[in-house]
Structures are given as structure tokens and as C-alpha cells.
C-alpha positions as CSV (number, residue, x, y, z in Angstrom):
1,X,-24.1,11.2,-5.9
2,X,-25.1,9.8,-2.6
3,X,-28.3,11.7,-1.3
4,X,-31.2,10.6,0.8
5,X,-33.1,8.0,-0.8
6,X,-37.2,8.2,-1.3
7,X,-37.6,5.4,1.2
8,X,-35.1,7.1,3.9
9,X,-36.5,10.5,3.3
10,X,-40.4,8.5,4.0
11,X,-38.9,6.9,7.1
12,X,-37.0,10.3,8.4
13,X,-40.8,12.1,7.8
14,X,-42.3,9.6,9.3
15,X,-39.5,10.2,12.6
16,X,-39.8,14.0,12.6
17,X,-43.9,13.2,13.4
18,X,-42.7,10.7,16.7
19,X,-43.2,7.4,15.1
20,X,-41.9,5.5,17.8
21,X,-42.4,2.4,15.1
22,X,-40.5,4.0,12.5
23,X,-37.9,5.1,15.2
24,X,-37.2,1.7,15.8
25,X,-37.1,0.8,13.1
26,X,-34.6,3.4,11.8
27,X,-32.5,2.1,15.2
28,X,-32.2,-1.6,14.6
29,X,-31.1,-0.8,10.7
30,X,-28.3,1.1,11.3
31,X,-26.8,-0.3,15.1
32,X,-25.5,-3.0,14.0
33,X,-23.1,-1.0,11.6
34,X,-22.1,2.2,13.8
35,X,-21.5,-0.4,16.6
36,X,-18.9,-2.4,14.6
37,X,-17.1,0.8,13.3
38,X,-17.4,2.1,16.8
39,X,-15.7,-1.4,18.5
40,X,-12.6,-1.5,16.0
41,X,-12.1,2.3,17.4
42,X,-12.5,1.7,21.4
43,X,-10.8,-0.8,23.1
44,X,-14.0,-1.0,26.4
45,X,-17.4,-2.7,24.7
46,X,-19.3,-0.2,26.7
47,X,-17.4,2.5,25.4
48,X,-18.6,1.4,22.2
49,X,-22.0,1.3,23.2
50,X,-22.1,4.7,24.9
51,X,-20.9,6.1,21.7
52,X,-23.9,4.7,19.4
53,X,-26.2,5.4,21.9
54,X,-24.9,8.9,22.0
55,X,-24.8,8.6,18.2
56,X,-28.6,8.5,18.5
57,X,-29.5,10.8,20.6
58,X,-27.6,13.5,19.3
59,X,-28.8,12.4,15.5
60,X,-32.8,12.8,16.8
61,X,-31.6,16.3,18.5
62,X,-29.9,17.5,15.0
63,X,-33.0,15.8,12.7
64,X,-34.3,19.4,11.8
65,X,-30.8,20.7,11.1
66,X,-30.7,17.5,8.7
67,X,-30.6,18.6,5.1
68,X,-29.6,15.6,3.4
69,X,-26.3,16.9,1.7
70,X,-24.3,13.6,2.1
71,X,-25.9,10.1,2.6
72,X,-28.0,9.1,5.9
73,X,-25.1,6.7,6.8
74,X,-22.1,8.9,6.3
75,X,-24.1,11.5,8.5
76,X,-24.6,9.2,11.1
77,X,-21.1,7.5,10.6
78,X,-20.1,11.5,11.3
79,X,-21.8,12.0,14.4
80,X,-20.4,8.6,15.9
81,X,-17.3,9.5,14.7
82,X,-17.2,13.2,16.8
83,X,-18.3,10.6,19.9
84,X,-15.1,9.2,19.5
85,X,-12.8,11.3,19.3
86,X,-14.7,13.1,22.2
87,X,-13.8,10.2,24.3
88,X,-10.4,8.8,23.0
89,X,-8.1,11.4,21.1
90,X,-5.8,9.2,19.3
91,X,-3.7,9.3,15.8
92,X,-5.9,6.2,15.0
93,X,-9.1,7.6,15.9
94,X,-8.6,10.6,13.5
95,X,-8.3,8.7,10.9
96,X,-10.7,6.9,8.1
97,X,-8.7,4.2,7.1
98,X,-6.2,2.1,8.4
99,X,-3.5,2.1,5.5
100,X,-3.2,6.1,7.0
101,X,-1.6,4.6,10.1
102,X,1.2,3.2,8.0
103,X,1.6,6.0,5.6
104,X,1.4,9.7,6.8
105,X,-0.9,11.8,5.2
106,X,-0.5,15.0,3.9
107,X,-1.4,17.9,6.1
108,X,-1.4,15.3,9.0
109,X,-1.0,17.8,11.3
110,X,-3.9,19.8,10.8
111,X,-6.2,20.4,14.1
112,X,-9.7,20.7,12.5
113,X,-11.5,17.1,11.9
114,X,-12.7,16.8,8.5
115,X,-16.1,15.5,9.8
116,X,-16.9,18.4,12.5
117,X,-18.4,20.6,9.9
118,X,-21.3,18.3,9.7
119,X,-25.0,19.4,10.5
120,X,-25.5,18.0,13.9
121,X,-25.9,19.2,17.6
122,X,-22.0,21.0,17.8
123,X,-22.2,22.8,14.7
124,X,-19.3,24.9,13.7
125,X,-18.1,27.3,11.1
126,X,-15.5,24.8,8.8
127,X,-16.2,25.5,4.8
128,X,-18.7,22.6,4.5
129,X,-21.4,24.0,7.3
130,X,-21.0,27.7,5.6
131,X,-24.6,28.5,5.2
132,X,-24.3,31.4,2.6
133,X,-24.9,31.0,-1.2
134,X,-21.4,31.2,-2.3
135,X,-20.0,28.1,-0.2
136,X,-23.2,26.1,-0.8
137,X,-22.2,26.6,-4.5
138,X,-19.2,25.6,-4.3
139,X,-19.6,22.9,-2.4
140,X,-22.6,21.5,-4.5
141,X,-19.9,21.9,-7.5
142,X,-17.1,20.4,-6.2
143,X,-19.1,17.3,-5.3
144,X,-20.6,16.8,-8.8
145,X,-17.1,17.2,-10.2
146,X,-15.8,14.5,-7.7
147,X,-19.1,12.6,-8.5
148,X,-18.4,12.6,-12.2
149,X,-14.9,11.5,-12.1
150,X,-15.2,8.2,-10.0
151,X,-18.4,6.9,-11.8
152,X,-16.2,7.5,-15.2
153,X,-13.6,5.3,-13.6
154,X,-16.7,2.6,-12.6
155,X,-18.2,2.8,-15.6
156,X,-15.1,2.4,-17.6
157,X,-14.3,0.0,-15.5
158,X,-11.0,1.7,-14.7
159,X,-10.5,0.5,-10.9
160,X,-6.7,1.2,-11.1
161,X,-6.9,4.9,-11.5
162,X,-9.9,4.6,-9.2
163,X,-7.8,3.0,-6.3
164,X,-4.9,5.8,-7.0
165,X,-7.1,8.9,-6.7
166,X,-8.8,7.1,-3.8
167,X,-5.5,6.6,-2.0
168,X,-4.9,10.5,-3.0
169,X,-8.3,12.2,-2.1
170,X,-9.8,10.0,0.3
171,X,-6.9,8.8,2.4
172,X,-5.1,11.9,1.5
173,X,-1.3,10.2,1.0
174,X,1.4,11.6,-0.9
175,X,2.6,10.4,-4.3
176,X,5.5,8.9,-3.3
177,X,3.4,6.6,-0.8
178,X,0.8,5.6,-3.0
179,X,3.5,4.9,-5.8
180,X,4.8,2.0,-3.4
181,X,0.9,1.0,-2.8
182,X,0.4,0.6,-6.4
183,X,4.0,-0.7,-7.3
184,X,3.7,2.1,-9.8
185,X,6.5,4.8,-10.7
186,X,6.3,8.1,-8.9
187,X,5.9,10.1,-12.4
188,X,3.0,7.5,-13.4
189,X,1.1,7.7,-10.4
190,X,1.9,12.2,-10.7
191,X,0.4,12.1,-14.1
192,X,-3.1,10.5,-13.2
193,X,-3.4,12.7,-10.4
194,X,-3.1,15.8,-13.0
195,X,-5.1,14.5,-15.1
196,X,-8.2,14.0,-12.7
197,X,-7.5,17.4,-11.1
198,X,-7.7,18.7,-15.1
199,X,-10.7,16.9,-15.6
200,X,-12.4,17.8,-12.1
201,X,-11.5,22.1,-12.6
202,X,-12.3,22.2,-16.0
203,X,-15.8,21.3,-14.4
204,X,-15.8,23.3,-11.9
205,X,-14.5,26.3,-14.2
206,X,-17.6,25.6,-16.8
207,X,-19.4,26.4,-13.9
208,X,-17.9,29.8,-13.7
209,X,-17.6,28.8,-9.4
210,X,-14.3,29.9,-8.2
211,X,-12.8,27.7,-6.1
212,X,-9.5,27.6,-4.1
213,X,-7.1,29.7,-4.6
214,X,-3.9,27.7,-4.2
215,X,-3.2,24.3,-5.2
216,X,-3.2,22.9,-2.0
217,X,-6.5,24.6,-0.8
218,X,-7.8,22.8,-3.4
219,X,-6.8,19.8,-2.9
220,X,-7.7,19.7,0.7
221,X,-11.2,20.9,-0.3
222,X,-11.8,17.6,-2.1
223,X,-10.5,15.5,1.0
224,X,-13.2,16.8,3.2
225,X,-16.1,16.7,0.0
226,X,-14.7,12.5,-0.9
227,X,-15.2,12.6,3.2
228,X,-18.0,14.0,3.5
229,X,-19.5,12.1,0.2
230,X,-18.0,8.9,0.2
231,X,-17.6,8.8,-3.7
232,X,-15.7,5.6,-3.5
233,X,-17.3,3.5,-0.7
234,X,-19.3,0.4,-2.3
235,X,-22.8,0.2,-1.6
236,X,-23.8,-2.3,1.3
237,X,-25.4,-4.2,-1.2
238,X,-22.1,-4.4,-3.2
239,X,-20.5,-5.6,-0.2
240,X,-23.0,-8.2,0.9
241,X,-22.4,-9.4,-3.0
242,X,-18.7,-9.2,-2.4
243,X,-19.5,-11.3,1.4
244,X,-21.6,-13.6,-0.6
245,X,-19.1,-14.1,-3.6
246,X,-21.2,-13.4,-6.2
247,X,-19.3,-10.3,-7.5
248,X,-17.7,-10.4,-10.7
249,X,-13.7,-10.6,-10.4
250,X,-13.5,-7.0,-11.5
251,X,-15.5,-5.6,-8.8
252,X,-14.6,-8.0,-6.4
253,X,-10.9,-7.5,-6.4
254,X,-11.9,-3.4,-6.1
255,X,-13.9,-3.8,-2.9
256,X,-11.2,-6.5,-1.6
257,X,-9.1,-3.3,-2.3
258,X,-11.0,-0.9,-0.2
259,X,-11.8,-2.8,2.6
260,X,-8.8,-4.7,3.2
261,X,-6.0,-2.5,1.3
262,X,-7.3,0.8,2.3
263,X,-9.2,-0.2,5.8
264,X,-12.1,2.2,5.1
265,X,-13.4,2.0,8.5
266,X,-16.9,2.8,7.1
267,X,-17.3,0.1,4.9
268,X,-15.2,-2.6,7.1
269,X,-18.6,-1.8,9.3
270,X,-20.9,-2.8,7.6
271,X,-18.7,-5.9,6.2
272,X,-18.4,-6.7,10.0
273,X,-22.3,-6.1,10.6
274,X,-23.5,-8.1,7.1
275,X,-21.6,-11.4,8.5
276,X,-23.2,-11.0,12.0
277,X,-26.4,-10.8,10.3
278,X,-25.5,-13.5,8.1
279,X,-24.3,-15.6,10.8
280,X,-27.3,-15.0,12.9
281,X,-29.7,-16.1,9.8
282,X,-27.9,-18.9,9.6
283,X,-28.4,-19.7,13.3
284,X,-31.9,-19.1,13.4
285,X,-32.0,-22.0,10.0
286,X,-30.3,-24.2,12.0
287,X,-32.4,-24.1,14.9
288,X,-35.4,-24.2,13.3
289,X,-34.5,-27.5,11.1
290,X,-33.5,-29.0,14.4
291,X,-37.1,-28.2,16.0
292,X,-38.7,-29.6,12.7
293,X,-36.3,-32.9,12.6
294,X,-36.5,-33.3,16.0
295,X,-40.3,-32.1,17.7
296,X,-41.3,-35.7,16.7
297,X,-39.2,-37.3,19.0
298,X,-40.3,-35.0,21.8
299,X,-42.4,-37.0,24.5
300,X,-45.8,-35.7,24.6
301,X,-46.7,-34.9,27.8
302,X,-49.6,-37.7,29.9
């Protein structure tokens, strides 16, 4: 389950005592990525950096409000995403992914985004900001259901059924759709999503945590936790193995999957912000073997 980790929770300690150090340094690791996601979303550059800037400042106004109930990144990733929509309100913008601007996803129509919820500056009262003890339950239950399902499929390694309940949770597409992703029949793909949503209530049930009373509550319930969560997102150290080719075939075809397949828009970031970085690395090599191959021939000043 993605929570804060020792070092971020150090770093976010060290912040919340005005560290102008650790504030920068907190700054330059996570630009690079929020402005990439935020660039493939707004056509002007300085739209773009507006919106992380914004990002920011309303992240170091919300720090106390910060619990650390989904990763430091997704929050963030939130945040920059409500910039967003604040300044262009498109179909595109709503949206995660980029395979959900070729397939319609269910409930497409609904007002709320899935990300407002989040702890931040602009709170509001959706299911996942619900302060009292019943909702925090259910939310903490839902997630370690969710959370045991996709590490089964990793550990297995079953990335098949992994992509199909991805396409289904995360990107929130209907079977039909994700039948003609998969070049799977309707019934198959029908059967793996009952058996996951088996799996994930008897969970929740040996919990004794009622949750959602229709079928299609539910089910919309786990779109905003795999949201919120990011169950299926590789780490950014998966992805700079995937940049770097050093994956095994496995893995590598799954994250080829999920960044180029499902266009998560989070992890096509930091894909975008790892070969900048690797780019500028190899930049700074390059200049520095041409000063050392070439400060010899320099003429030395009389």
C-alpha cells in the first residue's frame, strides 16, 4: 500500500519547521514530474507553470491537513490536477488516462472529480474526505482489499488479469470495451471481473465493514480508492528500469502496457521527467569530457 515513506515523512517534518533547505529540496524533486503531467494537459507553457507553482503553494497551505492516506506524489499529482481543471475544463482534462478518450467510461457523466475529495486547501465533503470513524473504516478496508488483489496479480506474476481489472477500476471502462483492448471474449473478460470483486468483498465482509449498498456504488467506490491509491502505477524506479532497459520482459511489457496502452498520465510524467533527467546527465558527461580532452589545447594566457 502506498503511504508516506520514513524518508518523505523526515523531509515533510523537517518542512512543517521552515526548512527553507529541505523546502527546496522537496521543490526540485518533484517539478520536474508535475510539470511534464501538467504540459501534456495545457496547450500555453506558462499555463503549465502557473499550475505547478500553484501546485505548491496550495500543497505548503494544506501541509497540516496532510495525513498521509495516499502517497506524497499522488497527493501532489491531485492538487495539480484541481489546478487544471480550474483553468481548462475539458473531457480530456477529467480524465487519468488517455485510452479514456477513445473509450467512454462508465458513469462518464458524473459531475464530482474523483480527486476533489483530497485533503488540500478546497476541501469538500465527497466519501473519501468524510472525517467520521465509519468512512475512515471503510475507506482504510477497501484499500487493503484493493491492495491485496493487485500485488496477488504481481506476485503471481499474472499481468493479464492485472491489465483487465486496471482497464476496469482504474480507467473505469465497460466490459465490452476492454474485451476489444484485450482481444478477449466479453464472457472471459465478465468472469475475471467477478472473480476479483469475490475476492475483494469477501475481504471486506471478514471485516464485518459494510460497504455499498448497490453493485454499482461499489464499484464506483473502488474507482476513486485505485485513484486515490494508485494500486497499479509502477514505481519511478520501475520506470527508470523500464527507460533504462533493464527490466525483465515480463515486467517490461506490463509497464509498456500502462504507459503507452493505458496513457496513465501520472506515470507518462515521470517517464517524461526521468529522460529529461537522463538527458541532462548525459549532457553534463559530455561537457565535462570535452573540458578534460580539450583544456590542454587552451592557450594559457601571457
Amino acid at each position: 500500500m502506498n503511504r508516506v515513506t520514513k524518508a518523505e515523512q523526515y523531509l515533510l517534518d523537517k518542512i512543517r519547521r521552515g526548512n527553507t533547505q529541505a523546502w527546496s529540496e522537496f521543490v526540485d524533486r518533484y517539478r520536474g514530474r508535475l510539470l511534464s503531467f501538467a504540459q501534456a494537459k495545457l496547450p500555453q507553457s506558462a499555463d503549465a507553470e502557473d499550475a505547478v507553482q500553484e501546485t505548491f503553494i496550495a500543497f505548503i497551505k494544506s501541509l497540516q491537513s496532510y495525513r498521509g492516506e495516499c502517497a506524497l506524489e499522488t497527493y501532489l499529482f491531485a492538487l495539480l490536477r484541481r489546478k487544471i481543471i480550474d483553468a481548462y475544463r475539458s473531457r480530456q482534462s477529467r480524465h487519468d488516462c488517455l485510452i479514456q478518450d477513445t473509450y467512454e467510461t462508465q458513469g462518464d457523466d458524473k459531475s464530482t472529480d474523483p480527486f476533489a475529495g483530497l485533503a488540500g486547501p478546497a476541501q469538500t465533503a465527497s466519501w473519501y474526505a468524510r472525517a467520521d470513524e465509519k468512512y475512515e473504516l471503510q475507506k482504510s478496508t477497501l484499500t487493503e482489499a484493493l491492495s491485496e488483489l493487485v500485488d496477488g496479480f504481481k506476485s503471481s506474476p499474472n499481468f493479464r488479469d492485472l491489465q483487465i481489472i486496471e482497464l476496469l477500476f482504474y480507467c473505469h471502462l465497460s466490459n465490452k470495451d476492454v474485451a476489444k483492448i484485450m482481444g478477449l471474449k466479453e464472457k472471459a473478460i465478465a468472469l475475471i471481473k467477478h472473480r476479483s470483486l469475490k475476492q475483494i468483498r469477501q475481504r471486506i465482509e471478514s471485516s464485518r465493514i459494510p460497504i455499498g449498498p448497490s453493485s454499482e456504488e461499489f464499484e464506483n467506490l473502488l474507482t476513486d480508492v485505485w485513484k486515490l491509491q494508485r494500486f497499479s502505477c509502477p514505481k519511478r524506479s520501475t520506470i527508470g528500469a523500464y527507460l533504462l532497459g533493464t527490466l525483465d520482459s515480463k515486467w517490461r511489457q506490463y509497464v509498456d502496457f500502462h504507459v503507452n496502452t493505458i496513457g496513465c498520465g501520472y506515470c507518462m510524467a515521470n517517464l517524461q521527467d526521468l529522460r529529461e533527467q537522463n538527458a541532462n546527465k548525459q549532457s553534463r558527461r559530455l561537457a565535462a569530457r570535452i573540458m578534460e580532452s580539450t583544456a590542454g589545447f587552451l592557450k594559457k594566457p601571457r
